[in-house]
C-alpha positions in Angstrom: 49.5 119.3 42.5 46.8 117.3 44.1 49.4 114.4 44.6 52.4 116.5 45.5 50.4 117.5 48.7 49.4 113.6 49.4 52.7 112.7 49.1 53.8 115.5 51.8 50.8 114.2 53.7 52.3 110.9 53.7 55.8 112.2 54.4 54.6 114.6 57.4 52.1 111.5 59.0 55.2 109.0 58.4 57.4 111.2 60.5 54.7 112.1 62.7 54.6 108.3 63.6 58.1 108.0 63.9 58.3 110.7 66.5 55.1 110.1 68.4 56.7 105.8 68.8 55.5 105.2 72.4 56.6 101.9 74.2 53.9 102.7 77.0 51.4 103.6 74.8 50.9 101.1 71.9 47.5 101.9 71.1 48.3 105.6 70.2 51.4 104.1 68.1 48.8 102.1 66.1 46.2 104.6 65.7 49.0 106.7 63.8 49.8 103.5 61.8 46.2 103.1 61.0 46.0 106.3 59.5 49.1 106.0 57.3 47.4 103.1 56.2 44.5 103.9 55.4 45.9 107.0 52.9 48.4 104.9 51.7 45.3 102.5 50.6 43.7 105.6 49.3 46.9 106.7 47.2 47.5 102.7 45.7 43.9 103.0 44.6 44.5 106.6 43.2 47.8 105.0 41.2 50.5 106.6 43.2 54.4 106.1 42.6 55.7 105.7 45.5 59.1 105.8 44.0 58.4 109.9 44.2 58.1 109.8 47.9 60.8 107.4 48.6 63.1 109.5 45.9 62.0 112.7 48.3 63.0 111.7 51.5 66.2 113.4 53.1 66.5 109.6 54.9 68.9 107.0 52.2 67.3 104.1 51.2 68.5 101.0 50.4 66.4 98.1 49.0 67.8 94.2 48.1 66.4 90.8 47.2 66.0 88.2 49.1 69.9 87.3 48.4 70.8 90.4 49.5 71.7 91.6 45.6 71.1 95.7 45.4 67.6 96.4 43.8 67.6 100.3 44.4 69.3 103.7 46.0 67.7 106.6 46.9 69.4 109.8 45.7 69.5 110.5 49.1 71.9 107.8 49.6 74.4 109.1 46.9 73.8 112.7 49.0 74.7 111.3 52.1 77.4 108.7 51.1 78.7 109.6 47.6 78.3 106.4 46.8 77.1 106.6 43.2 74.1 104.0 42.0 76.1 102.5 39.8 78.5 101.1 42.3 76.1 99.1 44.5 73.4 98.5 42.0 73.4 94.6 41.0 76.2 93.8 43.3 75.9 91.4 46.7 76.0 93.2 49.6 78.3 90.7 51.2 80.5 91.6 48.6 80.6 95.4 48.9 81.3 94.8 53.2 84.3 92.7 52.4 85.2 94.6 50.0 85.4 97.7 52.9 85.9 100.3 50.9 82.5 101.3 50.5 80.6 101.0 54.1 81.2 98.5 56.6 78.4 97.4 58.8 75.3 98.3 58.0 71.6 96.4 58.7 70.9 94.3 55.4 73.0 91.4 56.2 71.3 91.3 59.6 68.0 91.2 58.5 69.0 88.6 55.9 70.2 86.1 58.5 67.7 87.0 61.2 64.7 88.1 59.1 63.7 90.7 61.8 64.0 94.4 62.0 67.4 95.4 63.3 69.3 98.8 64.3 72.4 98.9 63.4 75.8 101.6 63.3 77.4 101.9 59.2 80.6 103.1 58.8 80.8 105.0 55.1 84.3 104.6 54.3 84.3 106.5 50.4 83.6 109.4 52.6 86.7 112.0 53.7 87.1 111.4 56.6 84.9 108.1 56.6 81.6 109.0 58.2 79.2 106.8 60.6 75.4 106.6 60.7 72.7 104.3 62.2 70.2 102.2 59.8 67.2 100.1 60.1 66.8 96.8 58.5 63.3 95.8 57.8 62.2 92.6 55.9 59.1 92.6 53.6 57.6 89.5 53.3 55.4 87.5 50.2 51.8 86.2 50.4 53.5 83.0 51.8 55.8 84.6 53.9 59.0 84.1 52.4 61.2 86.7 52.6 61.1 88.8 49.3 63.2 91.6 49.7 65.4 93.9 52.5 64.5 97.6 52.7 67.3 99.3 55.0 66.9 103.7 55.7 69.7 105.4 57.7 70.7 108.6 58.4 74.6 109.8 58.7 75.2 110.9 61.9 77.2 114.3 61.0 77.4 115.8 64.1 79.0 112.6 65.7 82.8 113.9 66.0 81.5 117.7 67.3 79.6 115.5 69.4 82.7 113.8 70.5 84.9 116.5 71.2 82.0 118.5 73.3 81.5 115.2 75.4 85.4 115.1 76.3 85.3 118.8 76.6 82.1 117.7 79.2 84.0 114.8 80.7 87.1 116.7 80.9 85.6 119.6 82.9 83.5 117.0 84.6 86.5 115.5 85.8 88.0 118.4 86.9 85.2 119.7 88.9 85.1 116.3 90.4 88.9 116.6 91.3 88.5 119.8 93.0 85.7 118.9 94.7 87.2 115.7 96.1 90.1 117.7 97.3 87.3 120.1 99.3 86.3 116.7 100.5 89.3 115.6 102.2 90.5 119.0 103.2 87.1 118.5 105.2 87.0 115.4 106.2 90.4 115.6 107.9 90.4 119.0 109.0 89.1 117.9 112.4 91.1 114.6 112.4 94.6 115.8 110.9 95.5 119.3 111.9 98.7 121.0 113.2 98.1 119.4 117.2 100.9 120.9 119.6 102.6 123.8 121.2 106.5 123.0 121.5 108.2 125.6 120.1 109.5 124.3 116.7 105.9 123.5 116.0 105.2 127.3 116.7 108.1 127.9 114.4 105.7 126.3 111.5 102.9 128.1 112.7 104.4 131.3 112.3 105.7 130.6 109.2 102.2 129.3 107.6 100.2 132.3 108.6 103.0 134.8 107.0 103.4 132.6 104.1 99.4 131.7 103.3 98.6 135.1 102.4 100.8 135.7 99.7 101.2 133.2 96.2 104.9 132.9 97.3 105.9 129.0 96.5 106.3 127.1 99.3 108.6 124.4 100.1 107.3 121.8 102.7 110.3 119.0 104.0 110.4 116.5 106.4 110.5 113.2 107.2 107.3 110.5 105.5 104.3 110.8 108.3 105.6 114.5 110.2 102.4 115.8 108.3 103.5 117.9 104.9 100.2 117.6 103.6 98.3 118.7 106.8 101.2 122.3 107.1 99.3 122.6 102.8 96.0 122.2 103.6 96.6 125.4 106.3 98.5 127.2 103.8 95.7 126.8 101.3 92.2 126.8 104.3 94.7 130.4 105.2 95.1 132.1 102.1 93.1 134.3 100.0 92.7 130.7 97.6 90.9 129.3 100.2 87.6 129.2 98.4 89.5 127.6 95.0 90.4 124.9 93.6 93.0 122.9 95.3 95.1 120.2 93.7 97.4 117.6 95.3 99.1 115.3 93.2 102.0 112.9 94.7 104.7 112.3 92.0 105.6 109.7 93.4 102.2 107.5 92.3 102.2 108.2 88.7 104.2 106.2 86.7 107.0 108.9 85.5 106.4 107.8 81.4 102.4 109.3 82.4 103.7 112.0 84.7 104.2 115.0 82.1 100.6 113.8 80.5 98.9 113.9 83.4 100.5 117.0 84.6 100.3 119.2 81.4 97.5 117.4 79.8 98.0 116.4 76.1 96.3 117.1 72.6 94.5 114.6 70.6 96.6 112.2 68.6 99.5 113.3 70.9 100.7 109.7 71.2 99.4 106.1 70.8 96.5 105.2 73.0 95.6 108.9 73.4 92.2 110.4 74.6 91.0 110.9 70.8 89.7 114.4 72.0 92.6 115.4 74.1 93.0 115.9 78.6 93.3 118.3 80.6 96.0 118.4 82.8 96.2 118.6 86.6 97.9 122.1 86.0 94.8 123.6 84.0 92.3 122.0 86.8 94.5 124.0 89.5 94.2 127.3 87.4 93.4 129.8 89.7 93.9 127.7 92.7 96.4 125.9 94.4 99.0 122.9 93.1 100.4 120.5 95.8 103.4 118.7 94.2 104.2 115.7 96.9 107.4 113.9 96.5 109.0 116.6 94.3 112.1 114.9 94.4 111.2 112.0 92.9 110.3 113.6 89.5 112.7 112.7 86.5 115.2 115.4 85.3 113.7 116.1 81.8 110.1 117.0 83.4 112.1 119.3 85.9 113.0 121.5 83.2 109.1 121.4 82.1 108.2 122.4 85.7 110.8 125.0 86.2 109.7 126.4 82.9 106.3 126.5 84.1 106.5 128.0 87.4 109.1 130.9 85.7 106.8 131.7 82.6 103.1 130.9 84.6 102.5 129.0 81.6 102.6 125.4 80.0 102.0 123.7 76.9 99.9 120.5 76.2 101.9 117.2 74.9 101.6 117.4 71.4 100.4 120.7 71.0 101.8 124.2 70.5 99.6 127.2 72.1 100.6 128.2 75.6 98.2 128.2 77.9 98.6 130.4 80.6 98.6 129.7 84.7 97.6 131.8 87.7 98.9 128.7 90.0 100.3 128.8 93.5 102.6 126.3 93.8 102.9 124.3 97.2 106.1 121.3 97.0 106.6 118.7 99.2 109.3 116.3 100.0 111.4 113.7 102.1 114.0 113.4 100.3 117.3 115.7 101.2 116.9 117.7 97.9 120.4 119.6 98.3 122.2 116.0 98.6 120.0 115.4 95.5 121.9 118.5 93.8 125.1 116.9 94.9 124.5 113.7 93.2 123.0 115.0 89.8 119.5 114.0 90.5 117.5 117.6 90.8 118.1 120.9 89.2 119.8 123.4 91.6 117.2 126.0 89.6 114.6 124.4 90.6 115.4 124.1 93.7 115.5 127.9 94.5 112.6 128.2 92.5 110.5 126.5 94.8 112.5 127.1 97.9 111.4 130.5 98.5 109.2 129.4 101.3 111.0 127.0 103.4 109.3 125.1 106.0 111.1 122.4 107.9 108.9 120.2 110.1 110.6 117.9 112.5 110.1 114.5 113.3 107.9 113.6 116.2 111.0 112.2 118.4 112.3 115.9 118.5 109.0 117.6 119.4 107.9 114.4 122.1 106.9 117.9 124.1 103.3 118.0 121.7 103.4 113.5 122.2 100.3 114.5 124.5 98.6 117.0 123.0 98.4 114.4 119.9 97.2 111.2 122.0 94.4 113.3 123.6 93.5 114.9 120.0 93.6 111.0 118.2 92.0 109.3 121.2 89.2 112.3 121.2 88.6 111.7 116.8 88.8 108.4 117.4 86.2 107.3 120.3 84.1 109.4 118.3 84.4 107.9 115.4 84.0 104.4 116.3 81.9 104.8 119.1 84.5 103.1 121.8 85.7 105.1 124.9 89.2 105.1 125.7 91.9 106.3 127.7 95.7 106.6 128.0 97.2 106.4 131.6 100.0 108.4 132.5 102.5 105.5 132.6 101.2 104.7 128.8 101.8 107.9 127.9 105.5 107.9 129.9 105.8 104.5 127.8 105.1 106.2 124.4 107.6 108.6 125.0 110.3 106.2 125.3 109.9 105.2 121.6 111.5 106.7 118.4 108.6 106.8 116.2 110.2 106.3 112.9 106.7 107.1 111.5 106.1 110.2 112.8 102.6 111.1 113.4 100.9 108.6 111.0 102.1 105.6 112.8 101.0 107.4 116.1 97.7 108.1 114.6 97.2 104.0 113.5 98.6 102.9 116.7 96.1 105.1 118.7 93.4 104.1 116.5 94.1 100.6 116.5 94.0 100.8 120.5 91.1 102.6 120.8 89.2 99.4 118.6 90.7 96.6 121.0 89.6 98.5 124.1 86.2 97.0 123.2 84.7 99.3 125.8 86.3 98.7 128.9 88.0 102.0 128.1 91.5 101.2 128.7 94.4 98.5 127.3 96.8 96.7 129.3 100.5 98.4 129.6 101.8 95.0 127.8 100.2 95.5 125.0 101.1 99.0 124.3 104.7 97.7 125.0 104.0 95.1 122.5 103.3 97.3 120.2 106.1 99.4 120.3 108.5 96.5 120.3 109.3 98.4 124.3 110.4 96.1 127.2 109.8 95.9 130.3 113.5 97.7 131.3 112.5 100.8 129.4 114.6 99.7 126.5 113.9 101.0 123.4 113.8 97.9 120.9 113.9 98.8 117.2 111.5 96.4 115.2 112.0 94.0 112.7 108.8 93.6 110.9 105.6 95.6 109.8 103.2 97.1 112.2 100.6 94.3 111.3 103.6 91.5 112.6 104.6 93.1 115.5 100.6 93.6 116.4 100.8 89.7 115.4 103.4 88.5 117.6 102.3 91.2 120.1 98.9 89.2 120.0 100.3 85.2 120.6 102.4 86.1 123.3 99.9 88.0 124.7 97.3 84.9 124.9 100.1 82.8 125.5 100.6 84.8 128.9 97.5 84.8 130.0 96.2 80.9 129.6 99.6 80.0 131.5 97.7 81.4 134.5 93.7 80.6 133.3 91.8 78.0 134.4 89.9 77.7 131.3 89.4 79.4 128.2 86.4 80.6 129.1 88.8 82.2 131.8 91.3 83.6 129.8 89.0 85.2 127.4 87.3 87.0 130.4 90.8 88.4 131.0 91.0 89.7 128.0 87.9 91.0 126.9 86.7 88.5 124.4 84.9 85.2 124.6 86.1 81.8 124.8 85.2 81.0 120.5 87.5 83.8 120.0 90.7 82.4 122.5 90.2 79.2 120.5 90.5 80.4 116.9 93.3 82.6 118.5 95.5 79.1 119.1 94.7 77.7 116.2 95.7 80.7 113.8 99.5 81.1 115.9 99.8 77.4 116.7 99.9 77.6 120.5 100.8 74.8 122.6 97.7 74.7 125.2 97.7 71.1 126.8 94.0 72.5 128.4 92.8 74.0 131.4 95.4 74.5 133.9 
């Protein structure tokens, strides 16, 4: 009896020490070390097996030579593994590992090669399904320090796949909350930057229409051309209706490739497909539940995941990829295209069904060339978010606003926004920009005629640029001179001529 309680003395002090292992306080680590010690000097005098504490631990233990040839098992390693004795006893452990049908892995043939402690992750492949636990590998030494044999404990780590599937549970609610909250970001962010800004009657038209349509879950249908503001008309249908405080959603169809579109829409199960979350996703539809879905460029989603969405708007429900149970949706639906969905219909490219299942809202915004009526109530609203925002005053003269009226904008109120923005920067203070370079810009002579560019917004700013410069050191005296006339210093005018290749002989 007497050594039953030492050896549960031993056990309770060597787990004791095991716990208490404390990096910033060595000398309380060794004080516990001392004391095992010192017992288990106590128990060698008093003649105790030590094979009875080792066979009592819940911890498997297995012990090699020096040539890494099994000397012993626990039976808490048969427990754990069901690896019998017999099949490790006597036998190489670089044998067993190749052999990978045992364990992989593992901390003996570390320690062989290294002859140092080492951590280490086992893989026990006899068990169904093949389990994983972490081991330590500690090499015991002779009188004349030659290694003499390799004494390896581990534990299986059996809650590792419930472990697993709560994380991805965690990551994928994480990742949701994230989601919505970086939605609620943006609405914010660009609530005071990118709102409905006029008062010509068709925009009225769209008012009206959003404040009798927020208030109900009726689907909405948003169309118009790219840049007329779609997104901006959803984010007043959501900030408007009784959702306003939920989740809200936006995913453009258009940006996912269409073979990952019905994962990331409807989520999947594990082992759905090949390269698979092994514990499943959430799709964008479950992180909308109870809030509000924006589906941008509608009409450039394939025809087989039309009959997915249709089915999911009619039934409020969906099913995972690769899984069976329905999950069911409180969703409203918000769609959004540019594309002429009926002429889709025509050519065999959208489902007619679908199409009157979503159109039961329509809302038709019109470019910005047939509302030019609101073209300045939107300068004065960008110029405003913008001197703000980068700390530059500027203005727009009457003639520049007469100017800006004169051109088509084929990208709506986006490109007006980048053009106003990217005048407000080059007014470097002085508050306004010269008429040229606005007509510049625009690709707008000096007749009033409307020219339709040829290049992107960054080549006609380009070419706007060099002929610019060009202009103005025909009539400088230096560059010192010119770069006064434009607002930026002489280095600046040089690097200029070298980046467009200018012909400037030198000072007039």
């Amino acid at each position: 009896m007497d050594q039953v309680l030492a050896i549960q003395k031993v056990q309770e002090k060597i787990k004791r020490s095991l716990e208490a292992q404390d990096y910033q306080n060595p000398d309380k680590s060794a004080r516990i070390l001392q004391e095992i010690y010192q017992d288990l000097s106590v128990f060698l005098a008093q003649g105790v097996d030590f094979k009875i504490v080792v066979d009592a631990l819940d911890d498997s233990i297995f012990i090699t030579d020096k040539d890494g040839v099994c000397l012993y098992v626990n039976p808490a390693h048969q427990r754990n593994t069901t690896i019998l004795p017999e099949e490790v006893i006597g036998r190489k452990v670089s044998d067993i590992v190749e052999e990978g049908n045992l364990f992989t892995g593992g901390a003996t043939l570390d320690v062989l090669k290294t002859q140092k402690k080492v951590f280490r992750l086992s893989t026990v492949q006899k068990t169904n399904p093949p389990s994983v636990g972490y081991a330590v590998g500690v090499p015991i030494f002779d009188q004349n320090s030659n290694l003499h044999q390799v004494v390896v404990s581990s534990r299986p780590i059996l809650t590792l796949q419930s472990l697993q599937e709560d994380f991805g549970k965690f990551l994928a609610e994480a990742n949701a909350l994230d989601k919505s909250r970086e939605n609620v970001r943006i609405l914010e962010n660009t609530e005071s930057s990118k709102r409905l800004v006029g008062s010509s009657y068709t925009l009225q038209k769209v008012w009206n229409t959003i404040q009798m349509a927020a208030p109900t879950d009726a689907t909405v249908l948003i169309t118009g051309e790219s840049g007329v503001g779609k997104e901006v008309v959803a984010d007043e249908i959501h900030r408007l209706s009784k959702l306003s405080g939920k989740t809200f959603v936006k995913v453009n169809c258009a940006s996912i490739p269409a073979n990952l579109l019905e994962s990331e829409l409807f989520g999947y199960e594990k082992g759905a497909f090949s390269g698979a979350n092994a514990c499943g996703k959430q799709g964008l539809f479950e992180m909308a539940n109870g809030g509000t879905l924006l589906l941008d460029e509608i009409g450039d989603m394939s025809m087989d995941l039309q009959v997915k969405l249709l089915r999911a708007i009619q039934n409020k429900e969906i099913t995972r990829v690769g899984g069976t149970k329905p999950i069911k949706l409180d969703i409203r639906f918000i769609a959004a295209t540019n594309s002429d969905l009926k002429r889709k219909i025509a050519e065999g490219t959208f489902r007619q069904d679908l199409y009157y299942r979503l159109n039961v809202i329509p809302i038709y915004i019109p470019p910005l060339r047939e509302r030019l009526n609101d073209l300045d109530d939107l300068c004065r609203h960008f110029v405003e978010y913008f001197t703000e925002k980068h700390g530059r005053p500027f203005t727009l003269t009457e003639d520049q606003l007469a100017i800006m009226k004169q051109y088509t904008w084929p990208g709506n109120i986006r490109e007006l926004e980048n053009v106003i923005e990217y005048l407000t920067i080059c007014a470097s203070g002085t508050k306004e920009v010269a008429d040229e370079m606005l007509r510049g810009l625009l690709d707008i002579s000096q007749g009033d005629e409307v020219v339709t560019s040829t290049g992107t917004l960054s080549q006609s700013l380009e070419n706007y640029e060099k002929s610019l410069i060009e202009s103005v050191l025909r009539d400088a005296s230096s560059l010192r001179d010119a770069g006064a006339k434009l607002g930026v210093n002489a280095s600046t005018i040089s690097r200029k001529i070298k980046q467009y290749g200018i012909d400037y002989p030198g000072a007039k």
